[in-house]
N, C-alpha and C positions, 0 to 999 in steps of 0.2 A: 475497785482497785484502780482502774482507770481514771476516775475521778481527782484522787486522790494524787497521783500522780502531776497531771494540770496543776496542780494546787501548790504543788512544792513548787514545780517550777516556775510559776508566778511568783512565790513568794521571794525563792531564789534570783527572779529577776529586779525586785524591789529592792532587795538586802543590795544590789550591785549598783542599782541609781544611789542608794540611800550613801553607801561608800562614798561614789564620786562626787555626788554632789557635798558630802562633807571634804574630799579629799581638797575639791577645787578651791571651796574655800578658807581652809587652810592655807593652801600656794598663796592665794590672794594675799592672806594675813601677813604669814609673813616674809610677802615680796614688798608689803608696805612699809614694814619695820625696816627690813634691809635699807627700803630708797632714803627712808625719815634719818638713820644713822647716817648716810654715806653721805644725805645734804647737811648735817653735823658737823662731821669729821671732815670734809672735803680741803681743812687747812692742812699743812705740811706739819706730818708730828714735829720736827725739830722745831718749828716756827710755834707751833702750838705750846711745845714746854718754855721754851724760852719766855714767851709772852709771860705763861704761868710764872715761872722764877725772876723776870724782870720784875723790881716793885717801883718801879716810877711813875708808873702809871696814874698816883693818883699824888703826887709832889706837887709843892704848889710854886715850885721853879719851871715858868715856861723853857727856859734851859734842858733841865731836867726830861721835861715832857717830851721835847723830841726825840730822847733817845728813849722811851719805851717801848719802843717797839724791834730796838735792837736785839740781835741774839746772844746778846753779853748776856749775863745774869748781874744788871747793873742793881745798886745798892745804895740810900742815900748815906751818908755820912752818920753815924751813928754809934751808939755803945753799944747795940747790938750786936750790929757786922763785926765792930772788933773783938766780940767775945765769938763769933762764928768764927775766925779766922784763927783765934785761938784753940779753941776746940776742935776744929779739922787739921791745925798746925799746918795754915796756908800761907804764904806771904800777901800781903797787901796788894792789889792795884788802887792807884790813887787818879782819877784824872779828872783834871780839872779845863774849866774853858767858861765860857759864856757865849747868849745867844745868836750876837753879831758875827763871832769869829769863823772866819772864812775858813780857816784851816783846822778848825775841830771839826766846823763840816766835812770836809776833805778825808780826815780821818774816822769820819763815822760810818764814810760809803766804803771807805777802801777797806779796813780792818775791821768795825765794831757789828758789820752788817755781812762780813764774810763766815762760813758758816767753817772752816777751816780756823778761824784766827779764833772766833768764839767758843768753838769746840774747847780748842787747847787752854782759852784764857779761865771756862768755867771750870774747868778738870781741876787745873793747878793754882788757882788765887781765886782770891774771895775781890770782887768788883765793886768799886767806891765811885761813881759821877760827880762831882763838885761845882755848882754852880760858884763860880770864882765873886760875882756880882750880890749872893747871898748870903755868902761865908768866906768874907775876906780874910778871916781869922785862920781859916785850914789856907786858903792861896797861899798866905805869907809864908807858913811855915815851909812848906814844900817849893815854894820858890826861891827862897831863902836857901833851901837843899842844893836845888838846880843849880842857881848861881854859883855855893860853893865844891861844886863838883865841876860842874862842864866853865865857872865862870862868867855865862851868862843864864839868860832864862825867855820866854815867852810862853803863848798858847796856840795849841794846847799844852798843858804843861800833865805830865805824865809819871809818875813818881811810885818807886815801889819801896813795898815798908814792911818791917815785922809785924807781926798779930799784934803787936802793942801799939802802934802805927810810927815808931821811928823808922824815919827814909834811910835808905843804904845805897840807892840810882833813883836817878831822873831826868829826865828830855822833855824835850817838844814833841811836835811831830817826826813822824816816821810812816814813809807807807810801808804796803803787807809785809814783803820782804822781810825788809829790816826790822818792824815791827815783829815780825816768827823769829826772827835770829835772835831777838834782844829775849823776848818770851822763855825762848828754849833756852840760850845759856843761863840764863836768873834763875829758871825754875831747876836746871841741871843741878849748878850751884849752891841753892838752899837746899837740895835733896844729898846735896856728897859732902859737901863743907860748911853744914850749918854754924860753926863758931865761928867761922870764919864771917862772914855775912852779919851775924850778930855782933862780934866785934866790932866792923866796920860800922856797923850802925850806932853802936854807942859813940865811937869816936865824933864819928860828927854828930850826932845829937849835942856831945862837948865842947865842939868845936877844935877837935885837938888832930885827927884824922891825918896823918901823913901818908898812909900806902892805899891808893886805890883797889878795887876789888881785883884788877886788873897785875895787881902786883907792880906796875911801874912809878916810878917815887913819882909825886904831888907835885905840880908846879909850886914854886913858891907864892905868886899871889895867889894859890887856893889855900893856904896854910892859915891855920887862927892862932891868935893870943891866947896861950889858957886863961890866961888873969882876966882878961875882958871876957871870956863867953866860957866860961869855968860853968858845968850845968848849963847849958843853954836849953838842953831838953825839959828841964825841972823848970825853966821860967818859963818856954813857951806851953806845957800842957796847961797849968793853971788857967790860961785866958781861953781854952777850946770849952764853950758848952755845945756840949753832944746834941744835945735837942735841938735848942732855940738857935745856936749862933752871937757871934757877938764876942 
């Protein structure tokens, strides 16, 4: 009986190594896995999804290129985006620039890299980059806009538009500030007075646009001839190829 007894508790003491020594390497296991994920993941989820939803990444506009890594949810020009933009019933951002221009840089650091102005820009609009150099054909149009709204134009040139891409505003530069205030009342705007918005964008699509969004009557030299630019929307989409350019 005595013997017997020995015997369990040897055994009992082997059943106790046997535990630890599987317990221990388990821990091992998976304190490896843990380290292997956190040297994964160690990017910043908001920077991690942005990268994912940026598609510029692989554009063959060195233009383009620089801003992939922004936390826009940039988008090249395309009939895709604007069938996305109809189907989430977004308004457009349009912005345009190329790769010399000192002041699209300017506005890439202040706004398109703040993670406040990105936030709000991917929430409420579908984002369009425009290499101006690539697709002089979208520049025109939307500067054409500029001009007939503010009068003048440069770049960046910044243009907001129905899911169908007619322009209803557009600017240059603006830093954060002003950039959030323009953000927030447009997006206010489309969400409380969409005919209103849509109107205005036909109108000048037509060229015919007397009342700014703004409600204050049109300077006279922004006013157009209907008879000269009667449909001016209908003759500039014809020349936009979605793909190629040109």
């Amino acid at each position: 009986m005595k013997c017997e007894t020995i015997q369990l508790k040897k055994t009992d003491a082997n059943l106790h190594i046997l535990i630890y020594v599987c317990t221990m390497r388990t821990i091992l296991f998976l304190t490896g896995i843990l380290l292997f994920i956190n040297s994964c993941g160690g990017q910043d989820p908001q920077t991690k999804k942005s990268t994912v939803m940026n598609k510029l990444k692989n554009a063959s506009s060195p233009y383009l290129q620089q801003h992939a890594d922004n936390l826009v949810h940039w988008q090249e020009w395309s009939g895709e985006a604007l069938q996305v933009a109809k189907e989430q019933n977004k308004p457009l951002i349009i912005s345009i620039g190329y790769a010399a221009c000192h002041w699209c840089h300017v506005m890439e650091h202040e706004c398109f890299s703040d993670e406040e102005v990105a936030a709000f820009m991917n929430e409420n609009f579908v984002c369009i980059k425009v290499d101006r150099e690539e697709r002089p054909d979208i520049d025109r149009i939307y500067m054409d806009a500029a001009q007939l709204i503010n009068g003048q134009g440069g770049w960046p040139l910044n243009a907001f538009a129905m899911p169908d891409g007619k322009p209803f505003f557009a600017g240059t530069y603006f830093n954060k500030s002003r950039w959030m205030e323009v953000l927030k009342q447009i997006s206010h705007l489309y969400q409380t007075d969409y005919e209103k918005v849509a109107e205005y964008a036909r109108k000048l699509a037509v060229g015919v646009s007397s009342e700014p969004l703004d409600g204050k009557p049109a300077k006279p030299d922004q006013e157009f001839n209907n008879r000269e630019y009667n449909s001016l929307w209908n003759i500039w989409k014809p020349q936009i190829d979605f793909n190629y350019g040109g």
